[in-house]
C-alpha positions as a printed NumPy array, in Angstrom:
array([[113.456, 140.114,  78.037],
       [114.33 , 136.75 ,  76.712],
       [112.097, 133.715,  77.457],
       [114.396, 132.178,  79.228],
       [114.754, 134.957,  81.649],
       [111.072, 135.442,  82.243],
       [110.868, 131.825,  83.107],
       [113.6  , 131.964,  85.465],
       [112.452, 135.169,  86.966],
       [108.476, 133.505,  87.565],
       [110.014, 130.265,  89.153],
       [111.862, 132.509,  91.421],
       [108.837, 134.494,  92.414],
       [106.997, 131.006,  92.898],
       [109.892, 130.156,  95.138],
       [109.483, 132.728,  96.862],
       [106.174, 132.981,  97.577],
       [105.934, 129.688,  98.618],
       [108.374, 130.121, 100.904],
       [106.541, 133.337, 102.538],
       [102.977, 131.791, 102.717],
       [102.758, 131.786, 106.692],
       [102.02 , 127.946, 107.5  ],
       [ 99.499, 127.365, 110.41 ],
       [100.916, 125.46 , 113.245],
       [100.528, 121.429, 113.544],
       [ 97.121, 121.001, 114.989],
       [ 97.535, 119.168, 118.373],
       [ 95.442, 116.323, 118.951],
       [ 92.645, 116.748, 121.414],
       [ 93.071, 120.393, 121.5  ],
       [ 89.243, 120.94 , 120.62 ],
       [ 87.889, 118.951, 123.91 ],
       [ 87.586, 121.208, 126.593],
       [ 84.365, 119.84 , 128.124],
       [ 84.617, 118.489, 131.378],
       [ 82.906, 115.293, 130.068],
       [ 85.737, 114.588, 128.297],
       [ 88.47 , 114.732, 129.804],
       [ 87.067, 112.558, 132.93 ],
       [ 86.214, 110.005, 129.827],
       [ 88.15 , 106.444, 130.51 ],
       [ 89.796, 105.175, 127.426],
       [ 92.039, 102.163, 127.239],
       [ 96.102, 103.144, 126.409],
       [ 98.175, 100.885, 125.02 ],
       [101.594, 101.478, 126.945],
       [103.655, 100.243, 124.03 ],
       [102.746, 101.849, 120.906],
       [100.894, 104.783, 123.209],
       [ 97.5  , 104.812, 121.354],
       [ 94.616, 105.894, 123.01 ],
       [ 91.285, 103.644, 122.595],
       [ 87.938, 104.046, 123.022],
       [ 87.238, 100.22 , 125.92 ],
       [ 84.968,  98.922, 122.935],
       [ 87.661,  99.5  , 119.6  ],
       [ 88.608,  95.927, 118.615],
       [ 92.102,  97.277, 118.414],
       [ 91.65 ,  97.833, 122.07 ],
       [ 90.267,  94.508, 122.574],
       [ 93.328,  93.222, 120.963],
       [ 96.514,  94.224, 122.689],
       [ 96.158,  92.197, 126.273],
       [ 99.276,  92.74 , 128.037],
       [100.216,  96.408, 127.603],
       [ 96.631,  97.624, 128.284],
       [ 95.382,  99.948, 130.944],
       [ 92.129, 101.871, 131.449],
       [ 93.421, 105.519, 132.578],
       [ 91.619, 108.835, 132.142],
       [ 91.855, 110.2  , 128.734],
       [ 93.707, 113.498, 130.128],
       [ 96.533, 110.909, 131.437],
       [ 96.87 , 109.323, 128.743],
       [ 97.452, 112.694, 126.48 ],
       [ 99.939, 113.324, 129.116],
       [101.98 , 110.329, 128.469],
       [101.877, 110.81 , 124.774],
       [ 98.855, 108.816, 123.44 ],
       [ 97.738, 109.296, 119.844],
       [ 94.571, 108.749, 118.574],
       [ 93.402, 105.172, 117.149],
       [ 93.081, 105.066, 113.237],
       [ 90.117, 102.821, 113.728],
       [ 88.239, 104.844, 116.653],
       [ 89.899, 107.839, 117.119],
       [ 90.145, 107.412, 120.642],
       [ 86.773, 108.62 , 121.492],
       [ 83.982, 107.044, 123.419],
       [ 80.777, 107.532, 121.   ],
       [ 77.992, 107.195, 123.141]])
């Protein structure tokens, strides 16, 4: 076997078994809180950009208009994503 061959024949098997490693599904946000605690927490939700803020996040204290304080389960419901900055939990 040339060397040409053998390289062609290990990229394929590369290719390949990249393409068979089983990838784990997209990890939903707020999966992991099942805790009744939680989901009766109020976080502010930005209705425009739909992220989800812990009330004392200065990007919460920020947007004005397009603010409300909902439950966070309502807000998951609509959509919300977490804050970069807070992470859209309440750390007590």
């Amino acid at each position: 076997m040339s060397m040409k061959s053998a390289r062609r024949l290990l990229s394929l098997t590369f290719f390949v078994a990249v393409l068979l490693v089983p990838v784990p599904p997209p990890r939903v946000a707020f999966a992991a809180e099942d805790s009744a605690a939680k989901v009766t927490d109020v976080v502010t939700f930005n209705v425009k950009t739909l992220k989800i803020h812990c009330p004392s996040c200065s990007a919460a204290r920020r947007c004005t208009k397009s603010r409300v304080d909902i439950p966070r389960a309502d807000a998951i419901k609509r959509g919300g994503v977490a804050c970069k900055l807070c992470g859209g939990v309440c750390r007590r």
